[in-house]
C-alpha positions as CSV (number, residue, x, y, z in Angstrom):
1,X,6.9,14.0,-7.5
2,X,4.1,15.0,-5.3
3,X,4.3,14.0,-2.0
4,X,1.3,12.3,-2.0
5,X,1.9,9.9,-4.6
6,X,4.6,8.3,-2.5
7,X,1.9,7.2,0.2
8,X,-0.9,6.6,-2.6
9,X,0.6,5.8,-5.8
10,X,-2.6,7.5,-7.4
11,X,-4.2,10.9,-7.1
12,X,-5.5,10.5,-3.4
13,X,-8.8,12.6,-4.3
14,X,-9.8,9.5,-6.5
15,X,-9.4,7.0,-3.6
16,X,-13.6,6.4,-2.1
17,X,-13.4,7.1,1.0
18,X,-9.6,8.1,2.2
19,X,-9.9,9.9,5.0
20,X,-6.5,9.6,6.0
21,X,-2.9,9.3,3.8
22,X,-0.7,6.5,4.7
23,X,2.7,6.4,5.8
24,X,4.6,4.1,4.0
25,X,6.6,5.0,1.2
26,X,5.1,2.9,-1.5
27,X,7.9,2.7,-4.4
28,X,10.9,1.3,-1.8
29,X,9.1,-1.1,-0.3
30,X,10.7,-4.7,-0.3
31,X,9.9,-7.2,-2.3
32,X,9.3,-11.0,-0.6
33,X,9.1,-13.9,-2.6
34,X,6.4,-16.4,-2.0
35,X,8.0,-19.5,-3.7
36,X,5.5,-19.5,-6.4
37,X,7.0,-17.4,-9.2
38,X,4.9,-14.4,-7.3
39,X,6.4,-12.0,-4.8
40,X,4.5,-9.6,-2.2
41,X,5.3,-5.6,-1.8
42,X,2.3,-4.7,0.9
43,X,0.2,-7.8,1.0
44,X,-2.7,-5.9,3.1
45,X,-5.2,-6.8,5.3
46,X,-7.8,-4.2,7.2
47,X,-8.7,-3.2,10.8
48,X,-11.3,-2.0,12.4
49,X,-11.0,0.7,14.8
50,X,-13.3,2.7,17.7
51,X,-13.8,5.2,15.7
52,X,-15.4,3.1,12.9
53,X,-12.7,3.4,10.6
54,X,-11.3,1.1,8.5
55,X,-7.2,1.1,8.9
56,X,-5.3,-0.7,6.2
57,X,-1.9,-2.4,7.1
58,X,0.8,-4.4,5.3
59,X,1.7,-7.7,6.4
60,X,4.8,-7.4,4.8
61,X,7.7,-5.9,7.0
62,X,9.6,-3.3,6.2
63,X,12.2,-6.0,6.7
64,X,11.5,-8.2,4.0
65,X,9.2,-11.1,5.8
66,X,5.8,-11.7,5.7
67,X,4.1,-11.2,9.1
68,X,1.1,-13.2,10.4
69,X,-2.1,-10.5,10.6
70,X,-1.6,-10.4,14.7
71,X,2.1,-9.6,14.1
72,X,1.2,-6.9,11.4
73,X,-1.5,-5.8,14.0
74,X,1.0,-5.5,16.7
75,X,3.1,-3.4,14.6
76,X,1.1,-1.0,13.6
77,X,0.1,-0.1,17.2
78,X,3.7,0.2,17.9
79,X,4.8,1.9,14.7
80,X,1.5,4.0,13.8
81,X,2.5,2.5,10.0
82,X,-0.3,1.9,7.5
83,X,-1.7,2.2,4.2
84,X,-4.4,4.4,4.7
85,X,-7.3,4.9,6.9
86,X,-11.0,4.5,5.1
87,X,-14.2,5.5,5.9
88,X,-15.7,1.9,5.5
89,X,-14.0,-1.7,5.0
90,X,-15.4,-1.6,1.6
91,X,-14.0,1.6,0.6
92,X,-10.5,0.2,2.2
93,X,-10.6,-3.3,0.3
94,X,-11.3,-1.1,-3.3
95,X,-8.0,0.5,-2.5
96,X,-6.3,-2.5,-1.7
97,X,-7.0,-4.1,-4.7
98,X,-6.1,-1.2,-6.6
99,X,-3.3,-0.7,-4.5
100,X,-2.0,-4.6,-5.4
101,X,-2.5,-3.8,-8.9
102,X,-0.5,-0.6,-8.9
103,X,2.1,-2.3,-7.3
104,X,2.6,-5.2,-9.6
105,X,2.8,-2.5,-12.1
106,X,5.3,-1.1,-10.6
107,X,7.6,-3.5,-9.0
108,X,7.7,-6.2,-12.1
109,X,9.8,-3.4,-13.5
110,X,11.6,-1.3,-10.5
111,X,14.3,0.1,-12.5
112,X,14.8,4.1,-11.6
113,X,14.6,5.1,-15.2
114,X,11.6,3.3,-15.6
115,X,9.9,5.3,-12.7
116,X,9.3,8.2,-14.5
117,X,7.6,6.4,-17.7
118,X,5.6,4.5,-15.2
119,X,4.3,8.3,-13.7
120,X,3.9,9.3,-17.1
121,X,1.9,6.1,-18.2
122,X,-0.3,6.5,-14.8
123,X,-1.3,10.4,-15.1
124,X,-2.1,10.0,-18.6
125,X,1.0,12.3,-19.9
């Protein structure tokens, strides 16, 4: 698999306004469940830095919890871990709900032999 896909899940050249590749490996990501017959993979919310970009973050952990947005805030100044970085909060909310979709795709199946029929079905094959 492309490298690329890992941090993206899609082709990144068809993500609006990705400057920057994230860092989190999107298909081992945990899975927390919110108590209402849902569960949460990335759960994402977006920040705003000095350079006018717009940083995407989970607020899940890569331990399992669900973080408040200051804790997931905090982290990713300590960790440098995010989703991607966007050239406008618009551009990184279009991803994010892409991003949610792609992983509910994913994830209500997880299964390793699955993973290849789900590349398959996403790139058209």
């Amino acid at each position: 698999m492309d490298s690329d896909y890992r941090y993206t899940m899609v082709d990144p050249r068809t993500i609006e306004g990705l400057l920057s590749l994230g860092n989190i490996d999107l298909y081992s990501r945990p899975r927390v469940d919110n108590g209402d017959g849902t569960y949460s993979t990335v759960r994402s919310i977006g920040i705003g830095d000095e350079y006018g970009r717009e940083i995407l973050i989970p607020t899940v952990s890569d331990d399992g919890r669900i973080m408040s947005n200051d804790d997931a805030i905090r982290n990713y100044y300590e960790t440098g871990r995010h989703l991607g970085i966007f050239n406008s909060p618009e551009a990184a909310d279009a991803y994010a709900a892409r991003l949610h979709d792609l992983q509910e795709q994913y994830y209500s199946n997880p299964k390793e032999e699955d993973a290849l029929g789900f590349f398959k079905d996403l790139l058209g094959l």
